[in-house]
C-alpha positions as CSV (number, residue, x, y, z in Angstrom):
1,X,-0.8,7.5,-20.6
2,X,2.5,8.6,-20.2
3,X,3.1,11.9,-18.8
4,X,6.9,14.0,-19.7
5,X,8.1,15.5,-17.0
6,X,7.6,19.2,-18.3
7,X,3.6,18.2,-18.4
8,X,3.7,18.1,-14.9
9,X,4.1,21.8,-14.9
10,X,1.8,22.9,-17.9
11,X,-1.0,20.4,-18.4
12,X,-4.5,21.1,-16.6
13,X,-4.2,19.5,-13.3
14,X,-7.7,17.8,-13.7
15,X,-6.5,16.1,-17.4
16,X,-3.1,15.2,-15.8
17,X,-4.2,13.4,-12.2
18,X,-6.7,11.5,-14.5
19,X,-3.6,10.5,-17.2
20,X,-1.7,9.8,-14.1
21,X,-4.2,8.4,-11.0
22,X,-5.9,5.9,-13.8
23,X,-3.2,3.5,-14.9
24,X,-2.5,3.5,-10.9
25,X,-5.5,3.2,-9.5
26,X,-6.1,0.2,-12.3
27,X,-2.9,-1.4,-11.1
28,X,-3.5,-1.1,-7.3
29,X,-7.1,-2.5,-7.9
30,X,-6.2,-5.8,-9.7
31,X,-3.3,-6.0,-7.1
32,X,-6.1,-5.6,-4.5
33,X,-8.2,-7.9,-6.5
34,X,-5.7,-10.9,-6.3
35,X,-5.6,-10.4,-2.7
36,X,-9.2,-11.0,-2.4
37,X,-9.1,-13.8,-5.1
38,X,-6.1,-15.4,-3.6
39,X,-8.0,-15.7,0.0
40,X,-11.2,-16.8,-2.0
41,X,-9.0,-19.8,-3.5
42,X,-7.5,-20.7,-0.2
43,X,-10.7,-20.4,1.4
44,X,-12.4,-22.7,-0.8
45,X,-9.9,-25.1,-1.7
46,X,-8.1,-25.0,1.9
47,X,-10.6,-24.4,4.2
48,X,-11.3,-21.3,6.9
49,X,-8.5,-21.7,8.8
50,X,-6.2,-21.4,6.1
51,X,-7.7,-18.0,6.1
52,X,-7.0,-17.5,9.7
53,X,-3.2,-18.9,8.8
54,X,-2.9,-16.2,5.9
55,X,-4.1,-13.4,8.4
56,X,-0.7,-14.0,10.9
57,X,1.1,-14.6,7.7
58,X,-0.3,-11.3,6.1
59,X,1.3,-8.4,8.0
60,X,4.7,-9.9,7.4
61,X,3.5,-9.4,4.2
62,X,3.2,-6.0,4.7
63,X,5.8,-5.2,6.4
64,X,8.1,-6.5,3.3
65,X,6.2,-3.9,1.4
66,X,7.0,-0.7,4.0
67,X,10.6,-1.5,3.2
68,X,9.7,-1.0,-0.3
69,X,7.5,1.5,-0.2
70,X,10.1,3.6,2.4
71,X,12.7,3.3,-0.2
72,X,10.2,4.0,-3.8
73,X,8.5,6.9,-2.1
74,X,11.4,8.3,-0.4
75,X,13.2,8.6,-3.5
76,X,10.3,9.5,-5.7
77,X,10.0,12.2,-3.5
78,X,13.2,13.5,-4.6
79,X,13.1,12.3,-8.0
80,X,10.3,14.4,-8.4
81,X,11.7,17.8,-7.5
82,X,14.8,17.0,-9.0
83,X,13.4,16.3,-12.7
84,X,10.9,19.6,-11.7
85,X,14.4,21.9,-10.7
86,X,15.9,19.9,-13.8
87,X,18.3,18.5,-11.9
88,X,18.6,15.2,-14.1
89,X,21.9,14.1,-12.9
90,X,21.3,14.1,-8.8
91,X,17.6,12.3,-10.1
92,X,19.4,9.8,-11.6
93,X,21.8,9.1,-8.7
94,X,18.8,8.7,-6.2
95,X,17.6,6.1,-8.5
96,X,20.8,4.6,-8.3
97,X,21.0,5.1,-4.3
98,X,16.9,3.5,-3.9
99,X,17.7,0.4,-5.7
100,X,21.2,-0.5,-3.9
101,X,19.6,0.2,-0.5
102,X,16.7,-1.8,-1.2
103,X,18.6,-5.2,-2.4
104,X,20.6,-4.8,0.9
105,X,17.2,-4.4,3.1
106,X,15.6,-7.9,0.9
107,X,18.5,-9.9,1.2
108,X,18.3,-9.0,5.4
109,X,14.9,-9.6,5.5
110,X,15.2,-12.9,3.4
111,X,17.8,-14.4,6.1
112,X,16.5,-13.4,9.1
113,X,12.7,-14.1,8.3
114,X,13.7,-17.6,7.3
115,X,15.8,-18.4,10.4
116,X,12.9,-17.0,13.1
117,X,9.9,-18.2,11.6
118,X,8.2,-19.8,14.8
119,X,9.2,-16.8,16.9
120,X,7.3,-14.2,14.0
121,X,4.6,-15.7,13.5
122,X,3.5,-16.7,17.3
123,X,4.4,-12.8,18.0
124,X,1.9,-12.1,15.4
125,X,-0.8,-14.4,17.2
126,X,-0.7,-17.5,15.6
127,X,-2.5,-20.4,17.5
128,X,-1.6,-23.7,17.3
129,X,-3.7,-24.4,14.8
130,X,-3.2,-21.6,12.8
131,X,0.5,-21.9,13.1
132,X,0.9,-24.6,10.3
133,X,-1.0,-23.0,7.8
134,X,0.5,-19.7,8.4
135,X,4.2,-21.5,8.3
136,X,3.6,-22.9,5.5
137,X,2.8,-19.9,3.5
138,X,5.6,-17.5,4.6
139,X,8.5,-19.7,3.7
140,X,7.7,-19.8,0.6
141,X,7.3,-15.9,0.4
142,X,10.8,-14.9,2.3
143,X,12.0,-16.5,-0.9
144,X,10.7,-13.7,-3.4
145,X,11.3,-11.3,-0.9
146,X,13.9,-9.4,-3.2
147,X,12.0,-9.9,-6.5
148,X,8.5,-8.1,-4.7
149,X,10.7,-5.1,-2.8
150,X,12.2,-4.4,-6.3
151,X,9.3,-4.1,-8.3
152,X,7.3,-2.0,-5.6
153,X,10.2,0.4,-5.5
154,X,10.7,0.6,-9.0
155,X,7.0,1.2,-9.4
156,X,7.2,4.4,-7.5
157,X,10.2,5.4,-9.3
158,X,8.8,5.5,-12.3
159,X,5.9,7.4,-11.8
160,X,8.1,10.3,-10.6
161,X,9.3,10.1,-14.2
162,X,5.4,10.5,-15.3
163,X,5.1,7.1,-16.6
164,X,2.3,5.7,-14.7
165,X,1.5,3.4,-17.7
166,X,4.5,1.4,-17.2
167,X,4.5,0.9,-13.4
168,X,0.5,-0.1,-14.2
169,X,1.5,-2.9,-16.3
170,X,4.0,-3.8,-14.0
171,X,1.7,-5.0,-11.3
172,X,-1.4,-5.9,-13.7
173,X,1.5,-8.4,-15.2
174,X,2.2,-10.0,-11.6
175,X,-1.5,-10.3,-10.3
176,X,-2.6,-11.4,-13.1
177,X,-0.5,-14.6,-13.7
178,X,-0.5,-14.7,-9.6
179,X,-4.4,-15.1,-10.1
180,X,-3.9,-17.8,-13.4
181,X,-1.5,-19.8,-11.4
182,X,-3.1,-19.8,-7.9
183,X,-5.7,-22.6,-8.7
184,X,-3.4,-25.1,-10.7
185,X,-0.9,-24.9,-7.7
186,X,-3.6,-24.8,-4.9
187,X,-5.9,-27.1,-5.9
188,X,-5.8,-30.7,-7.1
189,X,-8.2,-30.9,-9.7
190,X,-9.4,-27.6,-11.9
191,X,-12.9,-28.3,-13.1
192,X,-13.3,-26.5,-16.3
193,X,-16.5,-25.8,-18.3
194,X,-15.6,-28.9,-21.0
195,X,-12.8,-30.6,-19.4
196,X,-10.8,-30.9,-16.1
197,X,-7.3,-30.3,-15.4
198,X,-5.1,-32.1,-12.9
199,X,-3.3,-29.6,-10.6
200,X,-0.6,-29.7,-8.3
201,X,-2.6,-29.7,-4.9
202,X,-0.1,-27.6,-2.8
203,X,-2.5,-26.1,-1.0
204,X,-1.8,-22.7,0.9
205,X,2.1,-23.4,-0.5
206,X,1.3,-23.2,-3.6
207,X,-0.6,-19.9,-3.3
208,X,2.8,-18.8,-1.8
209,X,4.5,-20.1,-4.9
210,X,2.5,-18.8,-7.2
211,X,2.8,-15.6,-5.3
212,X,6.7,-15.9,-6.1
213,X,7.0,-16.6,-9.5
214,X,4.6,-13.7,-10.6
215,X,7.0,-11.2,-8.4
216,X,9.9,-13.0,-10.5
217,X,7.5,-11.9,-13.7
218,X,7.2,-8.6,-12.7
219,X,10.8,-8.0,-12.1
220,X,12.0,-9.3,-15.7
221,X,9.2,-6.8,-17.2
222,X,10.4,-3.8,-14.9
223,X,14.5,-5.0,-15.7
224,X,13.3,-5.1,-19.3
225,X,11.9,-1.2,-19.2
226,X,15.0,0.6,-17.4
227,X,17.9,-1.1,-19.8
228,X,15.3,-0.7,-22.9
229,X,16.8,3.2,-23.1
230,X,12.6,4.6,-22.9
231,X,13.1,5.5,-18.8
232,X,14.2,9.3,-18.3
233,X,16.5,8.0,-15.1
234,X,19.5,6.5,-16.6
235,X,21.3,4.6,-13.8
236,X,24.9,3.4,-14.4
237,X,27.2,1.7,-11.8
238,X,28.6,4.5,-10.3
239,X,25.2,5.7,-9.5
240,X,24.7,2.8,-7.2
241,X,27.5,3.4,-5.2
242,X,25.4,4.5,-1.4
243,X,25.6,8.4,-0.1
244,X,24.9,9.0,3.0
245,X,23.2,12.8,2.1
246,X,21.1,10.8,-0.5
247,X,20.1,8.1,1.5
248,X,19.2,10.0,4.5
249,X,16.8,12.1,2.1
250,X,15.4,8.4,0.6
251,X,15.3,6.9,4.3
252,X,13.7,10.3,6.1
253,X,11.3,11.3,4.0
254,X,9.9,7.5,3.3
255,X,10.1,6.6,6.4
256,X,7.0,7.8,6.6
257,X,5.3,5.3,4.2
258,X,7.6,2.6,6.1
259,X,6.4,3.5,9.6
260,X,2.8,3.0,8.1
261,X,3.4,-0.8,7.3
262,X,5.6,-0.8,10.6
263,X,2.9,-0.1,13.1
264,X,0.6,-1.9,11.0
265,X,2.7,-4.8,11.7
266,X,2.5,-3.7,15.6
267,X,-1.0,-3.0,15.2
268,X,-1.8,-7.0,13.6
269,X,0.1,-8.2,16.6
270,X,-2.1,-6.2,19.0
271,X,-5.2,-7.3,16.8
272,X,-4.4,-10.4,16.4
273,X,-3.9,-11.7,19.9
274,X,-6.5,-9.6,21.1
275,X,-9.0,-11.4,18.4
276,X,-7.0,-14.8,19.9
277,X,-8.4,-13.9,23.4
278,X,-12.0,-12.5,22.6
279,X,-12.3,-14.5,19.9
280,X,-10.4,-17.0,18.9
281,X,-10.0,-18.8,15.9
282,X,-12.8,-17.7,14.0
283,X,-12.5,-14.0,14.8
284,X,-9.5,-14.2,13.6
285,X,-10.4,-15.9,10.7
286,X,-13.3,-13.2,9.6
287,X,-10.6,-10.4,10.6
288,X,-8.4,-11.8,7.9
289,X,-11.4,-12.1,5.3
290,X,-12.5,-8.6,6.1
291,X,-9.6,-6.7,6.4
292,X,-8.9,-8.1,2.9
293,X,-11.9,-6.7,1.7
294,X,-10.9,-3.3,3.2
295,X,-8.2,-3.3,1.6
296,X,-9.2,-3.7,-2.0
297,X,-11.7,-0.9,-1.4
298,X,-8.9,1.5,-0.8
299,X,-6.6,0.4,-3.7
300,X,-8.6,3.1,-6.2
301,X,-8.1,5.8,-3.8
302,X,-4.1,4.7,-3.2
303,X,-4.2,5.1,-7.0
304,X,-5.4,8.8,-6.5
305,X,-2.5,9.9,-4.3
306,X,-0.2,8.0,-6.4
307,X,-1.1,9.9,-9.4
308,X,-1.0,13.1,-7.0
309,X,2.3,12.7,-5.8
310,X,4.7,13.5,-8.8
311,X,2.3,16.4,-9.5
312,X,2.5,17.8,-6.4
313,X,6.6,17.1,-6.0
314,X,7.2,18.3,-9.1
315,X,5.4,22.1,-9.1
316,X,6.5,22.7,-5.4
317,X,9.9,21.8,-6.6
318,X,8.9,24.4,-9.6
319,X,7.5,26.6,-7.3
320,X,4.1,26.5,-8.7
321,X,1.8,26.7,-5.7
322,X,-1.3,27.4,-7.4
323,X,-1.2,23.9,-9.0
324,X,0.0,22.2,-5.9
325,X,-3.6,23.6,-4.3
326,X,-5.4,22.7,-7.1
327,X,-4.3,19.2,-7.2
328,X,-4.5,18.6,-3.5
329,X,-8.2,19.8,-3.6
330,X,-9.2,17.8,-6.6
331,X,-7.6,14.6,-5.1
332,X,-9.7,14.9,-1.8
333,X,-12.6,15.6,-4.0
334,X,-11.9,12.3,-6.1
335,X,-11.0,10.2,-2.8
336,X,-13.9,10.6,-1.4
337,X,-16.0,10.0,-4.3
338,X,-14.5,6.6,-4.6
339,X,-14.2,5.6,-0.7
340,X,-18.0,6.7,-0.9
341,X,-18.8,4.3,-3.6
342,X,-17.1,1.5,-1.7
343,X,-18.8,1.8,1.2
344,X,-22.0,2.0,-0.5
345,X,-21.7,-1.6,-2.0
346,X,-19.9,-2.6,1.2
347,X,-23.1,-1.8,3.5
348,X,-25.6,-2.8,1.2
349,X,-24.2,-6.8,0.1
350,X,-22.1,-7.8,3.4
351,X,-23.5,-11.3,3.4
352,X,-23.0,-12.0,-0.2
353,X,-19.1,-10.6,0.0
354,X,-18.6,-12.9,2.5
355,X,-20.3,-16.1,1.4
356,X,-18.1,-15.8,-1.3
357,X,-14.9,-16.6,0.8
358,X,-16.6,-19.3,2.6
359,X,-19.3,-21.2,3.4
360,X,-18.9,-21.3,7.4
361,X,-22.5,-20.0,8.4
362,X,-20.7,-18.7,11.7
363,X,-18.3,-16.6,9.8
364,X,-20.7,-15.2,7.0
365,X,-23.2,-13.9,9.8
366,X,-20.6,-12.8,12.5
367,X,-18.9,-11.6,9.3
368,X,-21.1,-9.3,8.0
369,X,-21.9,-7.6,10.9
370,X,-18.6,-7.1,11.7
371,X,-17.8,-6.3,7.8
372,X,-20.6,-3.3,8.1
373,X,-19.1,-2.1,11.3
374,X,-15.8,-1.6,10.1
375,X,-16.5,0.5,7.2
376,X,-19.1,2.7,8.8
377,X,-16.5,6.1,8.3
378,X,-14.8,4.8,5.1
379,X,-16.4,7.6,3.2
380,X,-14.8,10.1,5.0
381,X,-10.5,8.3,4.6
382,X,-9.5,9.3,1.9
383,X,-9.0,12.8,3.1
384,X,-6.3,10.7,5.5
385,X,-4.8,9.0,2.5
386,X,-4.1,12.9,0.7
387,X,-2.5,14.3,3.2
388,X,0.0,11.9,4.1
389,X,0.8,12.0,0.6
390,X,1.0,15.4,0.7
391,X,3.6,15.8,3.3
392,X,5.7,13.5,1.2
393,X,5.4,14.8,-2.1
394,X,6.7,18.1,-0.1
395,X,9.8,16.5,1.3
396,X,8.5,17.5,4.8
397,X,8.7,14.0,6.6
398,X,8.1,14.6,9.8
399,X,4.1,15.9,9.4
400,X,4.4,12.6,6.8
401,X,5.7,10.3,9.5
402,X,2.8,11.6,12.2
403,X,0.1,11.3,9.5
404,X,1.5,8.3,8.9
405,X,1.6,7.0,12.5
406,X,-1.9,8.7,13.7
407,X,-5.0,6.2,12.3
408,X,-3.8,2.8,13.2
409,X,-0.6,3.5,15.9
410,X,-1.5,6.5,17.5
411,X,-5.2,6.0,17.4
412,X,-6.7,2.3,17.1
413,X,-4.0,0.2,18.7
414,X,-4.6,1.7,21.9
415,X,-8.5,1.7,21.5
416,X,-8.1,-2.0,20.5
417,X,-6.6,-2.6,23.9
418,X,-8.9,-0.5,25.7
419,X,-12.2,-0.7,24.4
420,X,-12.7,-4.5,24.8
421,X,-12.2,-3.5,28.7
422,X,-15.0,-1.2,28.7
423,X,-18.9,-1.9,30.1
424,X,-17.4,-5.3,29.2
425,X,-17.6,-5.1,25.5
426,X,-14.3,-7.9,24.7
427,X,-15.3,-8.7,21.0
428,X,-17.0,-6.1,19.5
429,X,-15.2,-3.3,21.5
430,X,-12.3,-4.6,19.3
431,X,-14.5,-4.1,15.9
432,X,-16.2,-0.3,17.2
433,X,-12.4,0.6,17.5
434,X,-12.1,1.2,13.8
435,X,-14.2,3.7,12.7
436,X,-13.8,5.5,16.2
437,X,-10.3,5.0,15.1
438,X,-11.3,6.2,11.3
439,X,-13.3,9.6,12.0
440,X,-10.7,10.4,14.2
441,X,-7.8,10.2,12.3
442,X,-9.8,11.9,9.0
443,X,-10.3,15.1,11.6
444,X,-6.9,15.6,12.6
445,X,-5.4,15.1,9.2
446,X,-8.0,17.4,7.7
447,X,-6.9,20.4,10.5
448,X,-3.1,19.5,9.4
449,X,-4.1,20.0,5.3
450,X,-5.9,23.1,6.0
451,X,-2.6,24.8,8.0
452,X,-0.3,23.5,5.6
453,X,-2.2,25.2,2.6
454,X,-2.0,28.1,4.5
455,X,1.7,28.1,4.7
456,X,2.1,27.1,1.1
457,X,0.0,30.4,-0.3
458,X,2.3,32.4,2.3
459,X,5.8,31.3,0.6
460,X,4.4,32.1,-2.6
461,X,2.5,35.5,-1.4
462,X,6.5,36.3,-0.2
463,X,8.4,35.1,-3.4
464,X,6.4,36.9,-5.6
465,X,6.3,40.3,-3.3
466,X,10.4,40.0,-3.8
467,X,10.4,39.3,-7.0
468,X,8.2,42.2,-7.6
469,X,10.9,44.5,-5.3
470,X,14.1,42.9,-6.9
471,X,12.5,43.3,-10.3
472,X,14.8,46.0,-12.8
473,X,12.5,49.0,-13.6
């Protein structure tokens, strides 16, 4: 399923988001998958509040990743225009630029996690008996911190090149032995069909651990792929010396994927202490089984806009409007489809979902109520998901950053801390908030794709009336 760069001018749009959305969207799916499976294990073999510990633990998580992501997207962005421009050599020094800046940012985040571990976590509403758990489990994490942020932005990188299939592998390689080793370092015991295993009963640390060592995996794969002499970016040492014009570009226009994990990290610290006071443990507790369960659902759809990016980056760098339209319409078109599907299955078998995390009878029946009311406008997000993509596929980062910003930052945190306040609704004004927060969000972003398609048909309208005057008789 790898896509050359030239293909991402010629081949029919429809033939080449499939080639490039599919090895994503099967990547982000397993990834999703051992985030479900991986609370699923802890759940059973821990217990509930080990799921409550892995939601405070979670959006630190996250927030890892929006370094990642601010520094793979920003410079896939420009990758992407670069290679469509054929402008190999300034491609190739971005590379160079993404993966300097983003050792620097692990290493930070590495130190300074580690040394204010209490303070994080109790910001992020960790009760006292969450805390343990939730300690436990991050420790072990800010260890693979550099191994994970490399992977993620190397990932993007290399579906600007067109070479979805590799960055596909990449992550199926680390979820996949993440999911094999979860249950010999969790549990003490593995009860097979014909025989049992003894295992290393670490608990929730060795979920973390296992966690590692697949990043560690994934990053000798990826290392493996960029010196085998089969990438298209060629970085050399000189390449990874830091510029301030190309890091700006990297750092501005991913900052808009970045501010996404940022204010979802503000957003779990409003959530999660407002869940702490309506709540308690076990709201917090069915948040973190949920909200897992969310976020799987969206994985196909983050596949779609993956795939779209480099097709979009690369004809408006070709100045090929016609296919930048056509591939923002079929994405939406796709998105929904799939958001549609998940919702479907998500309405109709909320009790079973749950039950399969744990068997609390509190939390499966407050669970699946709260599991149905949180998805009620999921059909409608993946228009949301396109055109944030859009706006950084175009290199135009500050729509990106307020699409970015609007669903959970601009929107739900403050109807998280005002709805519970209202006709005295505490709990379950905190689970309405979401798809209030939801439709919202999808109609704002859908006004901002419609204006910017109209701009897009206007500079091409333009070029091709001057080309037409400037044009030898």
């Amino acid at each position: 399923m790898q896509v050359s760069s030239k293909k991402l001018g010629t081949e029919k749009i429809g033939k080449l988001l499939l080639r490039l959305s599919l090895p994503a969207a099967i990547a982000m799916m397993v990834n999703g998958l051992y985030n479900v499976i991986d609370t699923i294990f802890i759940g059973q073999g821990v217990g509930a509040l080990a799921i409550g510990g892995l939601a405070i633990a979670f959006p630190i998580q996250m927030l890892i990743m929006g370094f990642a992501q601010m520094v793979g997207i920003g410079a896939s962005s420009a990758i992407s225009r670069f290679l469509g421009s054929n402008q190999v050599e300034k491609a190739d020094r971005v590379a160079g630029n993404a993966y300097m800046s983003i050792f620097i940012i692990s290493l930070i985040f590495t130190i300074l996690g580690s040394l204010f571990v209490d303070q994080l976590l109790t910001l992020f509403g960790a009760t006292e008996k969450l805390l343990p758990y939730a300690k436990d489990y991050i420790e072990v994490i800010f260890l693979g911190t550099v191994f994970f942020s490399f992977a993620v932005t190397s990932n993007n990188i290399i579906r600007a090149e067109g070479n979805a299939k590799i960055a596909m592998f990449s992550m199926i390689i680390g979820t996949g032995l993440n999911i094999l080793l979860d249950p010999f370092f969790i549990f003490g015991q593995l009860n097979l069909i014909w025989f049992t295993l003894p295992g290393l009963d670490m608990g929730i640390q060795g979920a973390a651990t296992a966690t590692i060592i697949s990043q560690f995996a994934s990053f000798v794969y990826i290392m493996s792929y960029m010196y085998s002499g089969k990438s298209s970016i060629k970085v050399e040492l000189d390449h990874l010396k830091l510029k301030w014009e190309i890091i700006k570009e990297i750092f501005s226009v991913g900052f808009s994927a970045f501010s996404r994990s940022a204010t979802s990290t503000i957003f779990a610290i409003v959530v999660n202490n407002s869940l702490r006071i309506y709540g308690g443990n076990i709201a917090i507790t069915i948040f973190g089984i949920v909200n897992r369960i969310i976020a799987f659902l969206f994985m196909p759809i983050i596949g779609v806009v993956q795939g779209m990016q480099p097709i979009v980056g690369y004809n408006y760098g070709a100045k090929k409007i016609a296919r930048v339209k056509t591939g923002v319409k079929l994405s939406i078109i796709v998105s929904t489809i799939l958001a549609t599907l998940g919702w479907i299955v998500g309405e109709a078998f909320p009790v079973t979902i749950i039950k399969v995390f744990t068997q609390n009878q509190t939390i499966i029946k407050e669970g699946a109520t709260v599991f149905r009311i949180m998805i009620a406008m999921v059909p409608f997000i993946g228009i949301q998901f396109v055109g944030g993509t859009l706006f950084q596929s175009l290199g135009k980062a500050v729509p990106a950053i307020i699409l970015s910003l609007l669903r959970q930052f601009i929107i739900l945190t403050p109807l998280i801390l005002i709805t519970p306040r209202l006709f005295n609704l505490g709990l379950m004004g905190v689970w309405i908030s979401f798809p209030i927060a939801d439709i919202l969000a999808v109609i704002i972003t859908f006004l901002l794709i419609k204006s910017e398609m109209k701009k897009i048909t206007a500079e091409k309208d333009t070029k091709t009336k001057e080309d037409y005057e400037y044009e030898p008789a």
